[in-house]
BALOBA-1460 file (C-alpha; in Angstrom, 3 decimals):
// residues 311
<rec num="1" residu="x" x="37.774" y="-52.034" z="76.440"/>
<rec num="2" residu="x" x="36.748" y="-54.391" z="79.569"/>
<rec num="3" residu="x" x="33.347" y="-55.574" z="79.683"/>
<rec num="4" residu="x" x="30.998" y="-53.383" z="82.471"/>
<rec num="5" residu="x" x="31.737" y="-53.846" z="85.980"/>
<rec num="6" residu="x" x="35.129" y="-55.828" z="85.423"/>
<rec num="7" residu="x" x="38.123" y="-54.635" z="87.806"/>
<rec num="8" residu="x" x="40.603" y="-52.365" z="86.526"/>
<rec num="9" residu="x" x="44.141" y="-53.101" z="87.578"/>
<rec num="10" residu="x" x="47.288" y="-51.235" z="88.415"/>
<rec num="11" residu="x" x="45.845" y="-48.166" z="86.433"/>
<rec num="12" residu="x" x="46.995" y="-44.557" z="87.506"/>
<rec num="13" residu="x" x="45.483" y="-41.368" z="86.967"/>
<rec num="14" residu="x" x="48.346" y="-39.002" z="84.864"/>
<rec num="15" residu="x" x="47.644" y="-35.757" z="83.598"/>
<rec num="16" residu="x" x="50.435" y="-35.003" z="80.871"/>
<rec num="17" residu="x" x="50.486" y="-31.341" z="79.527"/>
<rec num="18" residu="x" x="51.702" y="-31.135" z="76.000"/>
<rec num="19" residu="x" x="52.482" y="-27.795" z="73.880"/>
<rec num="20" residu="x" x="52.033" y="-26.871" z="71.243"/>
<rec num="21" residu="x" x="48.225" y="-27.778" z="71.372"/>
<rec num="22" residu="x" x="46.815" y="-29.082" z="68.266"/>
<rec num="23" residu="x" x="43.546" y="-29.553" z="66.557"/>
<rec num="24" residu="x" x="41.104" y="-32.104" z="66.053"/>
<rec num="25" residu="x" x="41.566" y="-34.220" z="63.389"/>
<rec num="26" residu="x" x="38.339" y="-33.783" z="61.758"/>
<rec num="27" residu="x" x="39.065" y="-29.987" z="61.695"/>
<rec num="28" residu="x" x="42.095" y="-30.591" z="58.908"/>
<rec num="29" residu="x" x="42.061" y="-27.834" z="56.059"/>
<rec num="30" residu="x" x="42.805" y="-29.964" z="53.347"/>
<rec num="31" residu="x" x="43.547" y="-34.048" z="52.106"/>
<rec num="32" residu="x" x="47.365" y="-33.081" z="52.555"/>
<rec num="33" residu="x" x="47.202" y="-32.054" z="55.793"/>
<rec num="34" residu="x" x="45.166" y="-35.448" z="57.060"/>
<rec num="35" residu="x" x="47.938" y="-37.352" z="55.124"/>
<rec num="36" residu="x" x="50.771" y="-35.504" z="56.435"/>
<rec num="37" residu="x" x="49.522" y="-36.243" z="60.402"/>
<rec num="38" residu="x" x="49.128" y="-39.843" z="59.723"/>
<rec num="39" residu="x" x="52.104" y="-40.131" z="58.064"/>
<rec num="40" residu="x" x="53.912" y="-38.240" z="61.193"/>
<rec num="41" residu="x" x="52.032" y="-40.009" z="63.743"/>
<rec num="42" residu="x" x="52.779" y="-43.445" z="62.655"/>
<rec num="43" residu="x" x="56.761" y="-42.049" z="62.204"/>
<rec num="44" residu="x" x="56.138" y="-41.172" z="65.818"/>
<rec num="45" residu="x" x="54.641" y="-44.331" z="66.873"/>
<rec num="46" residu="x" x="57.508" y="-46.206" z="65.471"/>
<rec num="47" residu="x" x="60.342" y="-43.864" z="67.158"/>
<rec num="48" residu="x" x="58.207" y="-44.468" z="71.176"/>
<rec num="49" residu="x" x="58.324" y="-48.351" z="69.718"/>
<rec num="50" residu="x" x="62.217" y="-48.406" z="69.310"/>
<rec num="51" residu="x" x="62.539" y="-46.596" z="72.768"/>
<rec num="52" residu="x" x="60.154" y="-49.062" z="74.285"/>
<rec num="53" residu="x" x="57.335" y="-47.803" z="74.757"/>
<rec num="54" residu="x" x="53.939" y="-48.288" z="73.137"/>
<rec num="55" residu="x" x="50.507" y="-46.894" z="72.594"/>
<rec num="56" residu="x" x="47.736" y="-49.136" z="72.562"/>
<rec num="57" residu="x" x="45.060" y="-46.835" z="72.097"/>
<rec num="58" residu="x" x="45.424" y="-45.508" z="68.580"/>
<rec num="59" residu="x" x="41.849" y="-43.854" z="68.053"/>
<rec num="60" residu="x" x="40.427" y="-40.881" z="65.968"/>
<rec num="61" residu="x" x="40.264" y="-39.057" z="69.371"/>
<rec num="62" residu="x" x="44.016" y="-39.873" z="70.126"/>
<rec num="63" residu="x" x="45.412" y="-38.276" z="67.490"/>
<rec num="64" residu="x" x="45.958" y="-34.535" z="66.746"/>
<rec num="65" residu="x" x="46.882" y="-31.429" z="64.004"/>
<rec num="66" residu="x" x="49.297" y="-29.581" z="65.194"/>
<rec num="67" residu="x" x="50.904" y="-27.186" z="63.286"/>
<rec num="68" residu="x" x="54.636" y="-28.041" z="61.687"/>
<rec num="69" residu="x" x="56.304" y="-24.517" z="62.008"/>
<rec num="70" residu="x" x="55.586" y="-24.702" z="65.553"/>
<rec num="71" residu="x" x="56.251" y="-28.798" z="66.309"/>
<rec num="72" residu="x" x="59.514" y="-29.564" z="64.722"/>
<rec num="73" residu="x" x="57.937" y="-29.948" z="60.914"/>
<rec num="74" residu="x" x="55.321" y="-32.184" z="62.370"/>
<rec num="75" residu="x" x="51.761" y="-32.599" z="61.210"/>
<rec num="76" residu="x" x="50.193" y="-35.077" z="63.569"/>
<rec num="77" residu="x" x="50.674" y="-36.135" z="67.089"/>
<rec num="78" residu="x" x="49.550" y="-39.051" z="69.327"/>
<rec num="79" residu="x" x="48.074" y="-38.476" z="72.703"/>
<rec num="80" residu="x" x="46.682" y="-40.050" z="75.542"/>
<rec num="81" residu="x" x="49.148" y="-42.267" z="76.945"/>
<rec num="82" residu="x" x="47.211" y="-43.956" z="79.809"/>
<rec num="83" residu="x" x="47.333" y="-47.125" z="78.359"/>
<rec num="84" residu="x" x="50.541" y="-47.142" z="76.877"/>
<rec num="85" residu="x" x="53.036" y="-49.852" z="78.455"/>
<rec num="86" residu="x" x="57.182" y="-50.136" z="78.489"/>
<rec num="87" residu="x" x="58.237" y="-52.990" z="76.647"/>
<rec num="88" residu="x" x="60.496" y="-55.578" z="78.458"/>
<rec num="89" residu="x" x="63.953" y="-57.204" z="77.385"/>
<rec num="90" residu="x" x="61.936" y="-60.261" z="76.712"/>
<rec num="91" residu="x" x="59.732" y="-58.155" z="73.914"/>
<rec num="92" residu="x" x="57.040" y="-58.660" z="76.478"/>
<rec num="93" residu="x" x="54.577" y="-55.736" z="77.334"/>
<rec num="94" residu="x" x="55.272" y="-54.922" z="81.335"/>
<rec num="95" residu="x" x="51.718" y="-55.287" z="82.108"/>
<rec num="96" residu="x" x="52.387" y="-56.041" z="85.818"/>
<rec num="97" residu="x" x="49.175" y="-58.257" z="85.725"/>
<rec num="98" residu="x" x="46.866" y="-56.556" z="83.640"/>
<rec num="99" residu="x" x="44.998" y="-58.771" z="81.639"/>
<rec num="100" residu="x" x="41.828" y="-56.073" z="80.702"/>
<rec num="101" residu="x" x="41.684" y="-55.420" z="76.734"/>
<rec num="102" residu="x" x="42.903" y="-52.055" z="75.754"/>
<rec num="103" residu="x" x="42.111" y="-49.414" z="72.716"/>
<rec num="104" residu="x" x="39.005" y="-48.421" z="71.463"/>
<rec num="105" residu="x" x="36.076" y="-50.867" z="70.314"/>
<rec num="106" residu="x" x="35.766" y="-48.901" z="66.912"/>
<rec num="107" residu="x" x="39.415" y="-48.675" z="66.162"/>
<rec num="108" residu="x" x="40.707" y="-52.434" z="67.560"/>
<rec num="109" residu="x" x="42.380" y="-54.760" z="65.841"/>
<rec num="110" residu="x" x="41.258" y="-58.148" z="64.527"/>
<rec num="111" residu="x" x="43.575" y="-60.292" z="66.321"/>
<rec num="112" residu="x" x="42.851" y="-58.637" z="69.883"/>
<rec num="113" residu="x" x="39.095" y="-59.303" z="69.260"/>
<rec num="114" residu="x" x="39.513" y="-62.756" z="68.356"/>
<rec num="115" residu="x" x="42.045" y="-63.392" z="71.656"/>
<rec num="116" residu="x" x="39.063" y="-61.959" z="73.450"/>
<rec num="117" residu="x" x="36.651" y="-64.458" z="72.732"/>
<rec num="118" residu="x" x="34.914" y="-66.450" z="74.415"/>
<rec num="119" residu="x" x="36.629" y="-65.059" z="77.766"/>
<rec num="120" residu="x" x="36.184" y="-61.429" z="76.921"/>
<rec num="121" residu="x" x="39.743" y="-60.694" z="78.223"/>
<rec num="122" residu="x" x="42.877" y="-60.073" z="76.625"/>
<rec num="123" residu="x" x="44.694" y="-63.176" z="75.833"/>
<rec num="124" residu="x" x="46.787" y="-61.744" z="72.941"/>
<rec num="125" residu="x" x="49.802" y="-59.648" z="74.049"/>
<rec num="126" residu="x" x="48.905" y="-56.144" z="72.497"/>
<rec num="127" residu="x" x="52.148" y="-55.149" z="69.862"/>
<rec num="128" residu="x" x="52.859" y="-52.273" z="67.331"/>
<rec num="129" residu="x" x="51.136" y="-54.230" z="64.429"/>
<rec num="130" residu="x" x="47.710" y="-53.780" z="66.349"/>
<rec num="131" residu="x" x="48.203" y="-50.260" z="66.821"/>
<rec num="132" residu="x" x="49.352" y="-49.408" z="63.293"/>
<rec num="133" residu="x" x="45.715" y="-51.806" z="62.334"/>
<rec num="134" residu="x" x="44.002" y="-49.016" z="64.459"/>
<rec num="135" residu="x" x="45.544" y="-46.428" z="62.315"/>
<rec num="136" residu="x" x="43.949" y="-47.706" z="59.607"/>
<rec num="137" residu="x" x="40.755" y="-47.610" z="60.886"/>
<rec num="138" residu="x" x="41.047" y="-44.236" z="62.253"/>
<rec num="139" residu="x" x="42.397" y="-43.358" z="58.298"/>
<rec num="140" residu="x" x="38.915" y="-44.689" z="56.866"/>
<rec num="141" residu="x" x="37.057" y="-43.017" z="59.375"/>
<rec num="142" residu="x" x="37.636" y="-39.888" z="58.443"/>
<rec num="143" residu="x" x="37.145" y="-40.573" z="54.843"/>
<rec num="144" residu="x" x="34.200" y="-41.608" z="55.719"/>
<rec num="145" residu="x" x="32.590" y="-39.419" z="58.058"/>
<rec num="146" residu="x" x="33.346" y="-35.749" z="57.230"/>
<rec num="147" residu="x" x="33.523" y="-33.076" z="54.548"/>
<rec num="148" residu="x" x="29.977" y="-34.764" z="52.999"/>
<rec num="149" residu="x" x="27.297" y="-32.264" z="51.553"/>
<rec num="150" residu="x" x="24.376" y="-31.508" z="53.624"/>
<rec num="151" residu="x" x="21.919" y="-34.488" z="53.617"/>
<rec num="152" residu="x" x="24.254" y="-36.986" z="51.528"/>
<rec num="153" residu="x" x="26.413" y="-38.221" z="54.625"/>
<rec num="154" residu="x" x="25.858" y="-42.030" z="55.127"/>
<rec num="155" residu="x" x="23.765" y="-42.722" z="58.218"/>
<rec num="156" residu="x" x="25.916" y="-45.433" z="59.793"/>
<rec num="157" residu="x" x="29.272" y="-46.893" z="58.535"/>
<rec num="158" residu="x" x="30.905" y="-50.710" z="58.777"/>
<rec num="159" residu="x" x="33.135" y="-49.284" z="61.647"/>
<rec num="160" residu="x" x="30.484" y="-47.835" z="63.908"/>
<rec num="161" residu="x" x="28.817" y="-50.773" z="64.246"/>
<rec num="162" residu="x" x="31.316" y="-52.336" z="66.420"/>
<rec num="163" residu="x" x="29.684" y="-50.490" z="69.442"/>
<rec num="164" residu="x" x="26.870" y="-52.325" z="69.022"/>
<rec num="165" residu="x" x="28.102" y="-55.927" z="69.318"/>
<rec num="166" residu="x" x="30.293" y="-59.016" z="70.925"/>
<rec num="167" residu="x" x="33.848" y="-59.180" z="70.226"/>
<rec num="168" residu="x" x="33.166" y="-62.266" z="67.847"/>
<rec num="169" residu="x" x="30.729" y="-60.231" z="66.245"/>
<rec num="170" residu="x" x="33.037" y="-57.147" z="65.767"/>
<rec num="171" residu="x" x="35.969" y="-59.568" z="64.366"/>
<rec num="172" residu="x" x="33.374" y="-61.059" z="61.884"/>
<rec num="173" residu="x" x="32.582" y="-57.738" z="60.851"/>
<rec num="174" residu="x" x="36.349" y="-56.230" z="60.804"/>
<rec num="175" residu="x" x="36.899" y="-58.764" z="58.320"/>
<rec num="176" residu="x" x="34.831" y="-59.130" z="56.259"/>
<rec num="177" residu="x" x="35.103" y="-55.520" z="55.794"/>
<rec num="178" residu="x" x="38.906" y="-55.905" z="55.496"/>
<rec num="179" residu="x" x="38.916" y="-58.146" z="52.456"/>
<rec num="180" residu="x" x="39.776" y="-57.079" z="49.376"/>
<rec num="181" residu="x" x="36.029" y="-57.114" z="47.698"/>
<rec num="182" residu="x" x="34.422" y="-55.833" z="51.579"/>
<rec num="183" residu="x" x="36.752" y="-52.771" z="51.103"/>
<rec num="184" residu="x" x="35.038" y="-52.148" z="47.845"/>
<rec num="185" residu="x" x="31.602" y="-52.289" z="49.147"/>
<rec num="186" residu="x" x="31.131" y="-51.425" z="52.506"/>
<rec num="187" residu="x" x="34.007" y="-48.878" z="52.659"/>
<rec num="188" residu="x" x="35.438" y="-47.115" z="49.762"/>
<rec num="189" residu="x" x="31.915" y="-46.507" z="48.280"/>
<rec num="190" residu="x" x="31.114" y="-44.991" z="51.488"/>
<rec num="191" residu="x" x="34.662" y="-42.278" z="50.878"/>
<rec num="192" residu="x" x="33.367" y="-38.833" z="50.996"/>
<rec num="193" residu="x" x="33.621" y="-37.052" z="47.619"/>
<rec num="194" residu="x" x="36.934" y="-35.047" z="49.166"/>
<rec num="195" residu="x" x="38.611" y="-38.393" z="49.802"/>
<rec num="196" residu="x" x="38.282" y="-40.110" z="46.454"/>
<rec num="197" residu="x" x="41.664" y="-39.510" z="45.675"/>
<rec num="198" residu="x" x="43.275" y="-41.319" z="48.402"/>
<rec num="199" residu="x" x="40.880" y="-44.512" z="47.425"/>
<rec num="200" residu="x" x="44.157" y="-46.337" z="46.013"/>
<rec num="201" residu="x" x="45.853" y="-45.326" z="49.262"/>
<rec num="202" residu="x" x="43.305" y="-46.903" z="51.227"/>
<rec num="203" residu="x" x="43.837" y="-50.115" z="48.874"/>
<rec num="204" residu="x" x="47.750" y="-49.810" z="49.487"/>
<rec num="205" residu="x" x="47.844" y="-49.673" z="53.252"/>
<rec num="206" residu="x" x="44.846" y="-52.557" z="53.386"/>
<rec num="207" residu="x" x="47.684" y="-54.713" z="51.094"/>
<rec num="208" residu="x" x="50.507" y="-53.729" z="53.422"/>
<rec num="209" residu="x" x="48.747" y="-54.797" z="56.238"/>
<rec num="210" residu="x" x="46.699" y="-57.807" z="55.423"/>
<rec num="211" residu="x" x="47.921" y="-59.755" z="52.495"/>
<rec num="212" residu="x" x="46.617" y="-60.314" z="49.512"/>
<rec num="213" residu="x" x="44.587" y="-63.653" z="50.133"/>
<rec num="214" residu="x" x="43.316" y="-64.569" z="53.401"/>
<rec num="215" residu="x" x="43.851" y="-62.066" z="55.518"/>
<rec num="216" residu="x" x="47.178" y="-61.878" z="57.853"/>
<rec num="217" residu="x" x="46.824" y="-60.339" z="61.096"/>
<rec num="218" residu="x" x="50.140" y="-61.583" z="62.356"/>
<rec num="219" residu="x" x="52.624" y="-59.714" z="64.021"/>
<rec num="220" residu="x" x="55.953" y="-59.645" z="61.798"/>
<rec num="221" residu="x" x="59.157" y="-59.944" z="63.903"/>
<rec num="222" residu="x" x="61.146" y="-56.492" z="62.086"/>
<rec num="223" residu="x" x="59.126" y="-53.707" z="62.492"/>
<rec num="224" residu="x" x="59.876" y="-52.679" z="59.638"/>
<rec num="225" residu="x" x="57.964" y="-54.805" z="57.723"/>
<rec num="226" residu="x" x="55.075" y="-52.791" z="58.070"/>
<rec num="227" residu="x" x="56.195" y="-49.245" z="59.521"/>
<rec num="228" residu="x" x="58.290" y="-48.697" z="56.357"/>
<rec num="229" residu="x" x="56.055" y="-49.206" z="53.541"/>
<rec num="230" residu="x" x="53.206" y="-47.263" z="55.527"/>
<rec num="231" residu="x" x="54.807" y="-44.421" z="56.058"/>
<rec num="232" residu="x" x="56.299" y="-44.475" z="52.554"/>
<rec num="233" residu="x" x="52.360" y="-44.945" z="50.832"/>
<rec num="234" residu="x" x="51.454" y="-41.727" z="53.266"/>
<rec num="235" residu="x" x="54.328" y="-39.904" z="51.760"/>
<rec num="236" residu="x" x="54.026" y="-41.171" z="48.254"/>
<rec num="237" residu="x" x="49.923" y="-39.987" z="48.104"/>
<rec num="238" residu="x" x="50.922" y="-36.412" z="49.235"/>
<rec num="239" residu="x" x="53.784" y="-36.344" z="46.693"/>
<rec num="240" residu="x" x="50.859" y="-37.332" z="44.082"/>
<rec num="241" residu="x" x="48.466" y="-34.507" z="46.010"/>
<rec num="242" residu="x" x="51.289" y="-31.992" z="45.444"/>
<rec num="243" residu="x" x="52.185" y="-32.817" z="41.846"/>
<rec num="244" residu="x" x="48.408" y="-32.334" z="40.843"/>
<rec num="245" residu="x" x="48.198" y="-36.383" z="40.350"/>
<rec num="246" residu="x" x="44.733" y="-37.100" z="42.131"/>
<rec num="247" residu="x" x="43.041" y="-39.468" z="40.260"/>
<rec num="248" residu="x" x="42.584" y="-43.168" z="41.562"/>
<rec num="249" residu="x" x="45.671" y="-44.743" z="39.210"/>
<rec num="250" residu="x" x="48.148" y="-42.037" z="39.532"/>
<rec num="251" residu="x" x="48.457" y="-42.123" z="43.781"/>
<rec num="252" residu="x" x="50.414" y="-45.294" z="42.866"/>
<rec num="253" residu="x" x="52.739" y="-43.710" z="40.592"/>
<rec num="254" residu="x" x="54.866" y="-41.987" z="42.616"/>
<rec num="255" residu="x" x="58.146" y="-43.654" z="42.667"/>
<rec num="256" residu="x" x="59.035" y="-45.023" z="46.174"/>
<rec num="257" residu="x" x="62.623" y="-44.396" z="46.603"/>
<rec num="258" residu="x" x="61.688" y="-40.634" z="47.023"/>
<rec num="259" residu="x" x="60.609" y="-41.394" z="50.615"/>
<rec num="260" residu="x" x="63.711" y="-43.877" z="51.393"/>
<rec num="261" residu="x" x="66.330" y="-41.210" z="52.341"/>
<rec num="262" residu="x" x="64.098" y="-40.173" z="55.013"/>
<rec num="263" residu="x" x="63.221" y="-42.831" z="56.227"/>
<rec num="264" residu="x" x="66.936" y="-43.203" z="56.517"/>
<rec num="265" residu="x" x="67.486" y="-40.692" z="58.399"/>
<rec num="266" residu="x" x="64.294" y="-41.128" z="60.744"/>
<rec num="267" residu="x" x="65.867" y="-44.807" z="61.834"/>
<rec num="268" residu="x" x="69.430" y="-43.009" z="62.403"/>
<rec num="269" residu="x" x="67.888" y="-40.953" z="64.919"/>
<rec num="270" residu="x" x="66.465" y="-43.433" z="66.810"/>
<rec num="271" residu="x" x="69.529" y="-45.425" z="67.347"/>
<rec num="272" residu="x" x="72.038" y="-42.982" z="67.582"/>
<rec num="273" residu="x" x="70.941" y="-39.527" z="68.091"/>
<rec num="274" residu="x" x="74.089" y="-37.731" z="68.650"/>
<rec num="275" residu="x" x="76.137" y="-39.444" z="65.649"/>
<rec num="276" residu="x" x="73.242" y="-38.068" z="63.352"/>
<rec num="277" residu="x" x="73.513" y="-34.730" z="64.841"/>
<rec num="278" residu="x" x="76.741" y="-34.619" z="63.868"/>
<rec num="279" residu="x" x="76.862" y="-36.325" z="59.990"/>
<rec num="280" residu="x" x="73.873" y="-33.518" z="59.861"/>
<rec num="281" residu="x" x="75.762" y="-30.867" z="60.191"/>
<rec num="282" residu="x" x="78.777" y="-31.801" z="58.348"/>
<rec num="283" residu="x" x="76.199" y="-32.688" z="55.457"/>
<rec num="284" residu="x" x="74.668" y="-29.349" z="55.606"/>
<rec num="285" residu="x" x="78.472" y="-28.007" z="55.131"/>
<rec num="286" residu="x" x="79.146" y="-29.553" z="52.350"/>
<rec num="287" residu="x" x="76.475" y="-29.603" z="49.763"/>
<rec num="288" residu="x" x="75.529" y="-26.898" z="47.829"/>
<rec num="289" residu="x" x="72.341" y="-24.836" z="48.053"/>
<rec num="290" residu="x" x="69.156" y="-26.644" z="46.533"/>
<rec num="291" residu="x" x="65.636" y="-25.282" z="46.238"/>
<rec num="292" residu="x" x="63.749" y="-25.991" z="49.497"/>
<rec num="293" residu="x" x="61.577" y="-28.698" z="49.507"/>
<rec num="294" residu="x" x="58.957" y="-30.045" z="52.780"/>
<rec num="295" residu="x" x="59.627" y="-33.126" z="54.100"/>
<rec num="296" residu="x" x="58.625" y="-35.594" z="57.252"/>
<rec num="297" residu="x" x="60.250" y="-34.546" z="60.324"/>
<rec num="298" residu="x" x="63.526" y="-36.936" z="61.611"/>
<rec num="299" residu="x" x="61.852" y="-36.890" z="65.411"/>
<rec num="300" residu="x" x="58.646" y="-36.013" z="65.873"/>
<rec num="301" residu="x" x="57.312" y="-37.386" z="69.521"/>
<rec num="302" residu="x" x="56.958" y="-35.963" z="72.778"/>
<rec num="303" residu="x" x="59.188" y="-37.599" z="75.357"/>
<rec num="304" residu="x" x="56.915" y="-39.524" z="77.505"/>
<rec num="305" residu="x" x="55.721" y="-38.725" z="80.960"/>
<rec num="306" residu="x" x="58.185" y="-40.859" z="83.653"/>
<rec num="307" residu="x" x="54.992" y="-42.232" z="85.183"/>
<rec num="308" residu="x" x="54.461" y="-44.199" z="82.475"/>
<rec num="309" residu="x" x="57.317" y="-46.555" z="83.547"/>
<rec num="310" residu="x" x="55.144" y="-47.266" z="86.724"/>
<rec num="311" residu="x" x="52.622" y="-48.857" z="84.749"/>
């Protein structure tokens, strides 16, 4: 977000109309459902990443329900792609120029704030690690903010407060807040009683993301790195939801390798859509019947608008 009055370059007005519509996010029926969309929109993140092209303005008003019967098996959706940027041959964001900072105050990483200051412009080149950061705001921010009793929701949260100060301020807050003790006190205490069960989730993906000593805001060179075990704590906590396993220890319990084949077959997709197609089918041929069981969709983004590589 530029500071007032400062010039906006080489932006473009697109209107992209997506179907099937979806639903807020704060309108989810149940924890499984909220931990199925992230878990799908971060899959989807990561397939636009691998076909160059990425987001930049993960925010709790950027992402969507939408229902899986309808959407290819997919729970969650990004939208908004008016900031999102092709990615060069040089792993370079094709900015043409555009030096303004992008996402949402509430929802932006640590690293982009501190690249901001003094000059209050973006001096750090925006990359998938910063968006997947916002997801995890967006995550606690809906723990936090919804499904409280009347008259027991918190006034003001750790994460609101970074519309009321400078970008050095915000990235003293953010982590502080993103330690290991500051997500004990001034966020999981603050879960609504509907999302203690993901609390060890919440520890997970803070782990994944930021180390466990000082915290790492880095951007690591495989994607991977961080995609991966996201995606796999998302699936892992539902797994736990599903099997009746809800308390703080057992979301952790759920053993990883049940979310590896499909994240298998997610990556095959990506890089060679057609081969999969194929292997699919001849797969489906051979094995014998097995009981149904849900899992994350293999593609679950909407192609792009074409303006987008005008940007």
């Amino acid at each position: 977000m530029p500071p007032p009055h400062t010039p906006q370059h080489n932006r473009m007005l697109t209107c992209l109309a997506i179907a099937p519509p979806g639903r807020p996010l704060q309108e989810f029926a149940n924890v499984r459902e909220a931990l199925k969309a992230f878990r799908d929109a971060i899959n989807a993140h990561w397939e636009l990443y691998e076909r160059k092209i990425l987001h930049r303005d993960v925010s709790y008003g950027n992402m969507i329900l939408t229902d899986p019967d309808q959407n290819d098996r997919c729970s969650g959706m990004l939208i908004d792609y008016d900031l999102a940027v092709q990615i060069g041959a040089d792993g370079k964001n094709e900015t043409s120029g555009e030096t303004n900072m992008t996402s949402t105050l509430e929802y932006m990483a640590i690293e982009i704030l501190e690249g901001a200051v003094p000059k209050e412009t973006a001096s750090i080149d925006h990359t998938y690690r910063h968006d997947l950061e916002s997801f995890f705001y967006v995550f606690l921010a809906l723990c936090i903010r919804h499904r409280w009793e009347e008259g027991t929701k918190p006034e003001r949260d750790v994460l609101r407060q970074s519309y009321d100060a400078s970008y050095e301020d915000i990235a003293q807050i953010k982590r502080g807040a993103m330690g290991a003790k500051g997500l004990e006190i001034y966020l999981l205490s603050k879960f609504s009683p509907v999302f203690d069960c993901v609390e060890e989730l919440a520890r997970k993906l803070r782990g994944i993301l930021f180390g466990k000593g000082d915290l790492y805001t880095e951007t690591p060179i495989d994607p991977s790195t961080l995609y991966k075990p996201m995606i796999v704590a998302f699936e892992n906590a539902i797994q736990a939801l599903d099997s009746g396993k809800e308390t703080k220890h057992e979301l952790t319990s759920t053993a990883h390798h049940d979310a590896e084949p499909l994240l298998g077959r997610r990556r095959k997709a990506v890089t060679d859509e057609s081969n999969t197609q194929k292997r699919q089918k001849q797969r489906h041929k051979h094995q014998p019947h097995t009981e149904a069981t849900e899992s994350p969709p293999q593609s679950k983004f909407q192609e792009p608008d074409t303006s987008l590589s005008k940007k």
